[in-house]
Backbone as a chain_set.jsonl record, in Angstrom:
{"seq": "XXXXXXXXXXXXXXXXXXXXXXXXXXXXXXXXXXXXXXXXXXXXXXXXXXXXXXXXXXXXXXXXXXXXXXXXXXXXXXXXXXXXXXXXXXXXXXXXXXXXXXXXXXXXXXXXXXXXXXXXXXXXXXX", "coords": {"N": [[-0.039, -21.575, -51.856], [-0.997, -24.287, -51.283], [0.654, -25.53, -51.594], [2.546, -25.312, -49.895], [1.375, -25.673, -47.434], [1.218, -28.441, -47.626], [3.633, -29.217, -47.643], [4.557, -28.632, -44.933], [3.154, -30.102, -43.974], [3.929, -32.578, -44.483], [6.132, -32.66, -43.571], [5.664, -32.156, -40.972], [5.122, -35.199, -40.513], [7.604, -36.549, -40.714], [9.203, -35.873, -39.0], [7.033, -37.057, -36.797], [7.408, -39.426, -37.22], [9.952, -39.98, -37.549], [10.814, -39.412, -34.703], [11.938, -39.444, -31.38], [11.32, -43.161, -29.658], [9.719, -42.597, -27.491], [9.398, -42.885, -24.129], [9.865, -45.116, -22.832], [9.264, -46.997, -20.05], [7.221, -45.484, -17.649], [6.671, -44.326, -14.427], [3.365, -44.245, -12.778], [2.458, -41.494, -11.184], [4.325, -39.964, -8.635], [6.706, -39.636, -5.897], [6.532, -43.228, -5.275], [3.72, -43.444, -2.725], [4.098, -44.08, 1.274], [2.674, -43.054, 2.83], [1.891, -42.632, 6.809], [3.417, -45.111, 8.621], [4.017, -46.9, 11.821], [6.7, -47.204, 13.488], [7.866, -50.793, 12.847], [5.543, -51.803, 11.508], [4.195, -53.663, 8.907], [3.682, -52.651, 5.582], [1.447, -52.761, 2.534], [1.001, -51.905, -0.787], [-0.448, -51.153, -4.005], [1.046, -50.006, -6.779], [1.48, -48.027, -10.524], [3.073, -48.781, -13.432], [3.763, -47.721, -16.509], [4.007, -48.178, -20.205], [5.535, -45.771, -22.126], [6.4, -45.826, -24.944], [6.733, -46.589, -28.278], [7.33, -48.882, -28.582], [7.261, -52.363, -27.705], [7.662, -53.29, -24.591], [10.191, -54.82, -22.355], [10.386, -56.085, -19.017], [13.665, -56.825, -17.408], [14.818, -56.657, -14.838], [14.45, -56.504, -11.309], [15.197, -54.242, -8.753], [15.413, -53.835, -5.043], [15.374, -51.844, -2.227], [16.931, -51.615, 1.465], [14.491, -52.442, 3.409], [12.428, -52.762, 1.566], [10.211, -54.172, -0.865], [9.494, -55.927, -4.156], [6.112, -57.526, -4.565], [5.086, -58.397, -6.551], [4.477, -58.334, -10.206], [2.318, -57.514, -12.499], [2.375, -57.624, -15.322], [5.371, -58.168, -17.099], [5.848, -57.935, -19.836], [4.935, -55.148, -22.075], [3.282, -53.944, -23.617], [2.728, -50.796, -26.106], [1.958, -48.494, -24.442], [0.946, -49.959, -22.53], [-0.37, -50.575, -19.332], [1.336, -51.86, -16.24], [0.459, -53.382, -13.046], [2.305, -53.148, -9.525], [3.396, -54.442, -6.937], [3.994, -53.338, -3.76], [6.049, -53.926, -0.957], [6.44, -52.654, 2.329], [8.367, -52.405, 4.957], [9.261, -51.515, 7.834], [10.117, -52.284, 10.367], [13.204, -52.097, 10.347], [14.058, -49.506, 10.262], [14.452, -46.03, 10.692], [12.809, -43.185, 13.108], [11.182, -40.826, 11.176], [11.42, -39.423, 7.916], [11.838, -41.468, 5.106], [13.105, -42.391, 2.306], [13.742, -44.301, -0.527], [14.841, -45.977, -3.454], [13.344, -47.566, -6.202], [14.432, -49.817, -8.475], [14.298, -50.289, -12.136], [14.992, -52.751, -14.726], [15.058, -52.881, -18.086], [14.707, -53.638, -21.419], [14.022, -52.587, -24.376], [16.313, -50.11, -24.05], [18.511, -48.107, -23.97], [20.342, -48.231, -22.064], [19.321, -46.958, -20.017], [18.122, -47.411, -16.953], [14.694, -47.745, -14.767], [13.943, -45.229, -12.252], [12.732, -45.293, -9.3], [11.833, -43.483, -6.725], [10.318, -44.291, -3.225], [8.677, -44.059, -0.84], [8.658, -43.345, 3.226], [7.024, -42.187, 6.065], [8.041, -42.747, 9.198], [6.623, -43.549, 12.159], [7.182, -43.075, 15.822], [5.2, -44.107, 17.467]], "CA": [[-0.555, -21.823, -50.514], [-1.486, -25.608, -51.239], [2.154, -26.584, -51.673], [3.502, -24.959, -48.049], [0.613, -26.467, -46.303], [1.733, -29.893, -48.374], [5.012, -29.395, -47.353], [4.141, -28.764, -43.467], [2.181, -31.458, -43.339], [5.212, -33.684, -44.716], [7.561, -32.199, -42.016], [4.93, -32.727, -39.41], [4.842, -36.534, -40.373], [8.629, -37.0, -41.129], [9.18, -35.525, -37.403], [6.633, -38.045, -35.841], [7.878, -40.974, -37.579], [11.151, -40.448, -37.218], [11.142, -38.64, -33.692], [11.817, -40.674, -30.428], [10.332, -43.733, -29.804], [9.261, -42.607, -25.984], [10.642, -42.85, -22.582], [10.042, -46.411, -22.27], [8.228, -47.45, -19.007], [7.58, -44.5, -16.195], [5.739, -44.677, -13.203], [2.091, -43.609, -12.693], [2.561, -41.072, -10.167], [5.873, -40.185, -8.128], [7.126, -40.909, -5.846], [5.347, -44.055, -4.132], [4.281, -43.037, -1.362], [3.395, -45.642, 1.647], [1.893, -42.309, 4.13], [2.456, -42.56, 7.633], [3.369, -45.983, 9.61], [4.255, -47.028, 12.918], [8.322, -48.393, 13.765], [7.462, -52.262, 13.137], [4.424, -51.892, 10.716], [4.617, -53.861, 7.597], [2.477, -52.344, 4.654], [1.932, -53.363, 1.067], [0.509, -51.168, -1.313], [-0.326, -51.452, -5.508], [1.6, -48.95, -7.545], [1.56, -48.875, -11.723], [3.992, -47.991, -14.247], [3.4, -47.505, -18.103], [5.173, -48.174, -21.23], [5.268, -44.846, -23.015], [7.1, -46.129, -26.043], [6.186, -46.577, -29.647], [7.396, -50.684, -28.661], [7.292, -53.241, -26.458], [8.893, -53.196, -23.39], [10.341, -56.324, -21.502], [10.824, -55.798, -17.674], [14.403, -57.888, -17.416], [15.089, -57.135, -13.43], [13.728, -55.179, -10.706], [16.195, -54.075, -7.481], [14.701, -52.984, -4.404], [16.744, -51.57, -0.959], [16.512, -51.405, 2.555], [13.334, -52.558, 3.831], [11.386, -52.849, 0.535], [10.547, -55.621, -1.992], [8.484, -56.048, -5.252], [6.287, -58.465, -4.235], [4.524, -59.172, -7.831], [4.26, -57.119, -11.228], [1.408, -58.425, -13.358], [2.977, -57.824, -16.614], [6.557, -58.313, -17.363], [6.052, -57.325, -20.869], [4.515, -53.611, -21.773], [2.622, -53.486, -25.103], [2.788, -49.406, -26.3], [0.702, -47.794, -23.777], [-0.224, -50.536, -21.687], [0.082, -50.673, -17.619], [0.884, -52.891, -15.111], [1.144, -52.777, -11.559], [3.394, -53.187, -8.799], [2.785, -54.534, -5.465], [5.569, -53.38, -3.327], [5.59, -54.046, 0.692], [7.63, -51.888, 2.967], [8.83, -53.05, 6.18], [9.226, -50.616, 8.602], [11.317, -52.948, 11.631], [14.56, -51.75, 10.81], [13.888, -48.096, 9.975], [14.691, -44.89, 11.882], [11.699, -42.818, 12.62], [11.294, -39.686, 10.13], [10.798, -39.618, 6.842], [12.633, -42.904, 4.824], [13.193, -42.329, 0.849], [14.919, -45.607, -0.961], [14.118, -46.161, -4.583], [12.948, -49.244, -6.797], [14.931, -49.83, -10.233], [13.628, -51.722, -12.882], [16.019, -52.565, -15.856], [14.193, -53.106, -19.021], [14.679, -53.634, -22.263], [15.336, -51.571, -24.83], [15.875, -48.697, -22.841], [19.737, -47.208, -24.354], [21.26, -48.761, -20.828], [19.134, -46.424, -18.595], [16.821, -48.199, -15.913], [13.972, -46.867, -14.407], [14.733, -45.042, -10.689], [11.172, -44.53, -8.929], [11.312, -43.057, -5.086], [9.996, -44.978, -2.556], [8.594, -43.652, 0.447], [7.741, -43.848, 4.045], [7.141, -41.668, 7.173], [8.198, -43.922, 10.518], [6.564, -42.734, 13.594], [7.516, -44.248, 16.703], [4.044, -43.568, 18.285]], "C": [[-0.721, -23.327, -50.265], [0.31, -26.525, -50.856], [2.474, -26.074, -50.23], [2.934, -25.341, -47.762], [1.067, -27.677, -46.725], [2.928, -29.883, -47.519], [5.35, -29.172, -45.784], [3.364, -30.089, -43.319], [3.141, -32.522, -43.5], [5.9, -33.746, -43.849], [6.86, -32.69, -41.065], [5.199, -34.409, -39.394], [6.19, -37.011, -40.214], [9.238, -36.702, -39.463], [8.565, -36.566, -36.553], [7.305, -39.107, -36.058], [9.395, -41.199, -37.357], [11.83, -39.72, -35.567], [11.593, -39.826, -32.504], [11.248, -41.564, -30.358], [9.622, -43.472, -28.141], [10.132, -42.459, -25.116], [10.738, -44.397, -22.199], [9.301, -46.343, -21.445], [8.678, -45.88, -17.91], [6.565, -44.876, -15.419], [5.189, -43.423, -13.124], [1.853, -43.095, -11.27], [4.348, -41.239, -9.218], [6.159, -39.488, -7.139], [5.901, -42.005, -5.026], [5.069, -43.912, -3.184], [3.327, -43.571, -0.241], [2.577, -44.67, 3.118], [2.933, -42.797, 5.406], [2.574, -44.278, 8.133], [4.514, -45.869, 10.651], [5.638, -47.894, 12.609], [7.429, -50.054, 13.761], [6.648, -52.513, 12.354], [5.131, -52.529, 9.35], [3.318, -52.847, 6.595], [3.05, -52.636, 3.042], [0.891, -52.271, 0.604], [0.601, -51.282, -2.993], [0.275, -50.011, -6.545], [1.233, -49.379, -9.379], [2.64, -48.123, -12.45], [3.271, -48.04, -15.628], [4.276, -47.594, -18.955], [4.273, -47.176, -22.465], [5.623, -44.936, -24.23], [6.237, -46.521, -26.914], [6.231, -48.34, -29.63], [7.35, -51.137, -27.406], [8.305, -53.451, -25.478], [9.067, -54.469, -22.584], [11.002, -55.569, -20.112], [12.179, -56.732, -17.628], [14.603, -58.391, -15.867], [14.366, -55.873, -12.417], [14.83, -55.498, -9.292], [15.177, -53.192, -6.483], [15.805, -52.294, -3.222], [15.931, -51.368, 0.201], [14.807, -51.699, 2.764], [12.06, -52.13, 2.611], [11.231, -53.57, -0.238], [9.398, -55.492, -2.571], [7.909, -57.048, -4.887], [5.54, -59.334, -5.878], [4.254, -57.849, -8.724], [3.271, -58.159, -12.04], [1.614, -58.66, -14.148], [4.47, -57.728, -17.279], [6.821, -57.769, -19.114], [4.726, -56.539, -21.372], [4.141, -53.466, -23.29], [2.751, -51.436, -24.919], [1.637, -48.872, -25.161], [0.027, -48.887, -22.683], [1.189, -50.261, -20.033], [-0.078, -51.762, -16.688], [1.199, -52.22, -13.757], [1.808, -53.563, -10.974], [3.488, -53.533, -7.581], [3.975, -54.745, -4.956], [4.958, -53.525, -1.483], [6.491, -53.172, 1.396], [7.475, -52.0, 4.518], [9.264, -52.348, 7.08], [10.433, -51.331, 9.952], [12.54, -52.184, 11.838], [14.947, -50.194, 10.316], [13.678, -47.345, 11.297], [13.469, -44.058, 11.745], [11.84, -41.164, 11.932], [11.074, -40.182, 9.043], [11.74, -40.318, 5.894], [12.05, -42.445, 3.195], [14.274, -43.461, 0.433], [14.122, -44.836, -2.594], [14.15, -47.721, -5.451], [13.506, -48.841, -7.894], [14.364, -50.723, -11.169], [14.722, -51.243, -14.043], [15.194, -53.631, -17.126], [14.737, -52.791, -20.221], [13.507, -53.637, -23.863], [15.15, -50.147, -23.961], [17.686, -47.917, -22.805], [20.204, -47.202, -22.718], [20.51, -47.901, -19.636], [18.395, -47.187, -18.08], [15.932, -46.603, -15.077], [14.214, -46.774, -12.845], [13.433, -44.572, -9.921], [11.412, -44.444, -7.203], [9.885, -43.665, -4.784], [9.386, -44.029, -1.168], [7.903, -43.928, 1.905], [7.714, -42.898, 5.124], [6.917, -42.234, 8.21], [7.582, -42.601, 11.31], [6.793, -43.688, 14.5], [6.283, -44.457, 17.798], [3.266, -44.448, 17.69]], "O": [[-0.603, -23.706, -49.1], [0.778, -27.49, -50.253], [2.653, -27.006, -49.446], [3.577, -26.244, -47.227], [1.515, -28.189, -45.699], [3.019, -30.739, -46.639], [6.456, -29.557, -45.407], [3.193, -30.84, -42.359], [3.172, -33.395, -42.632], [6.313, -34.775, -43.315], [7.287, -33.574, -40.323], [5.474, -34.918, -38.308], [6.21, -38.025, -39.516], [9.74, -37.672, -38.896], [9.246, -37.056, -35.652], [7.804, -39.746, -35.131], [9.948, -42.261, -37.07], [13.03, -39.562, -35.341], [11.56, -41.02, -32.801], [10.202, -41.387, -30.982], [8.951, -44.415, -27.722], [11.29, -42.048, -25.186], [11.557, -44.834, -21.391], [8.352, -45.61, -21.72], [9.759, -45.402, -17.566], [5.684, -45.675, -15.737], [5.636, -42.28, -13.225], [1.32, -43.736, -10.365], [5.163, -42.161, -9.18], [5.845, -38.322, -7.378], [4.854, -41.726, -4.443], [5.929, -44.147, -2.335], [2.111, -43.626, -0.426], [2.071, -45.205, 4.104], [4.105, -43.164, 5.332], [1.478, -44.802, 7.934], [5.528, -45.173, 10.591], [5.762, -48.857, 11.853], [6.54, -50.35, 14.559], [6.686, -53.725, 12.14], [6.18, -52.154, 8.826], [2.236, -52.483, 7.053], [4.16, -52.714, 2.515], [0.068, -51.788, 1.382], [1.738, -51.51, -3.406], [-0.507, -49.109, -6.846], [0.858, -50.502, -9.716], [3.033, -47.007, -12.109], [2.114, -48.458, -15.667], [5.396, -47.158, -18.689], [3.291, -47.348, -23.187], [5.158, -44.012, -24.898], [5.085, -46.809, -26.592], [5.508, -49.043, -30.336], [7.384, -50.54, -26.329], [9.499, -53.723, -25.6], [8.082, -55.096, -22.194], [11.884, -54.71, -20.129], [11.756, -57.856, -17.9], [14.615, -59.55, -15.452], [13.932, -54.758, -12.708], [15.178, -56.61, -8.895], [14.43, -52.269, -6.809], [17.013, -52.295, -3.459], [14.737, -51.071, 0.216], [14.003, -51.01, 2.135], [11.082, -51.401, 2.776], [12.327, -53.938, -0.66], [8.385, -55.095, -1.995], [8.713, -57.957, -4.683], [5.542, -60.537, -6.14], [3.946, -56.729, -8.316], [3.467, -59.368, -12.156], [1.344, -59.82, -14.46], [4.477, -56.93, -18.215], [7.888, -57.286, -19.492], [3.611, -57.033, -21.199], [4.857, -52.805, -24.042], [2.84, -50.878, -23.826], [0.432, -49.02, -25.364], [-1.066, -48.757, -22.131], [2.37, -50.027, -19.775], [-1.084, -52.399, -16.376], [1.79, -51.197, -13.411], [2.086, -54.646, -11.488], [3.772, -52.531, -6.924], [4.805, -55.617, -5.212], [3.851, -53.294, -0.996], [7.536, -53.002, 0.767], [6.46, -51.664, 5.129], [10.349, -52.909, 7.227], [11.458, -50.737, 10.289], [12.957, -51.722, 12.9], [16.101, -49.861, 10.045], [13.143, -47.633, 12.367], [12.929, -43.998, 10.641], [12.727, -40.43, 12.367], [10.57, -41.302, 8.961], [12.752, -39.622, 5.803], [10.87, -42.215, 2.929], [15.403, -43.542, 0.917], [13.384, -43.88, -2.83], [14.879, -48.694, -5.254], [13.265, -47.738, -8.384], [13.998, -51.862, -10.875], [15.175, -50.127, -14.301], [14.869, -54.813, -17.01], [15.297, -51.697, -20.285], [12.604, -54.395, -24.218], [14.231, -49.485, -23.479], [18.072, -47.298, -21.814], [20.406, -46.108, -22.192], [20.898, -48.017, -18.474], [17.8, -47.876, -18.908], [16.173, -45.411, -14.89], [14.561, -47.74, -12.166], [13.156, -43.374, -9.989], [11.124, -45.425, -6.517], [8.844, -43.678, -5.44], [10.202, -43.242, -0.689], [6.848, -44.557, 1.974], [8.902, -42.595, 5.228], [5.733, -42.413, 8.496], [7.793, -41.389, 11.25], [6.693, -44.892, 14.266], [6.511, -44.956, 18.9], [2.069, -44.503, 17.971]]}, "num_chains": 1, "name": "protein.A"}
């Protein structure tokens, strides 16, 4: 009985240690979402992401689209578990009114070539 529990408990550890190291950075909560504004309204709002990984994460670039822009991230590099945030603005001027989905990328390293793809959102009213 001593040795199979021994020998589970080995597997359990040989599994953590050698299992993934994470997802890398995800975002806290999804998608962003900026509620309702008015055709013409700017709004800024603080979002955060997280680095779920066993290592350190370096932010390298961040892409935004159509009527949205990062305007500051506090931490560019992501100790295991830590969070920064995200202060994104969204610009409403040249948006149709209904409901407006873009998304923000961030490309970070190490991260096996994927980047992170986080929905954006906004509901234009013209009222």
């Amino acid at each position: 009985m001593k040795k199979t529990f021994l020998i589970l408990i080995m597997l359990f550890m040989a599994v953590r240690t050698c299992g993934d190291a994470g997802q890398g950075i995800l975002p806290v909560g999804s998608p962003w979402d900026f509620g309702v504004a008015k055709k013409g309204d700017v709004k800024k709002k603080t979002f955060f992401i997280e680095n779920t990984s066993r290592e350190t994460v370096v932010i390298k670039k961040v892409h935004t689209c159509c009527g949205y822009s990062v305007d500051d991230i506090s931490t560019w590099e992501l100790a295991p578990g830590e969070k920064s945030t995200v202060i994104v603005t969204c610009d409403t001027q040249r948006k149709y009114a209904g409901e407006d989905i873009k998304y923000i990328t961030i490309d970070y390293s190490p991260s096996d070539g994927e980047a992170l793809k986080i929905p954006v959102k906004v509901l234009v009213s013209d009222k």
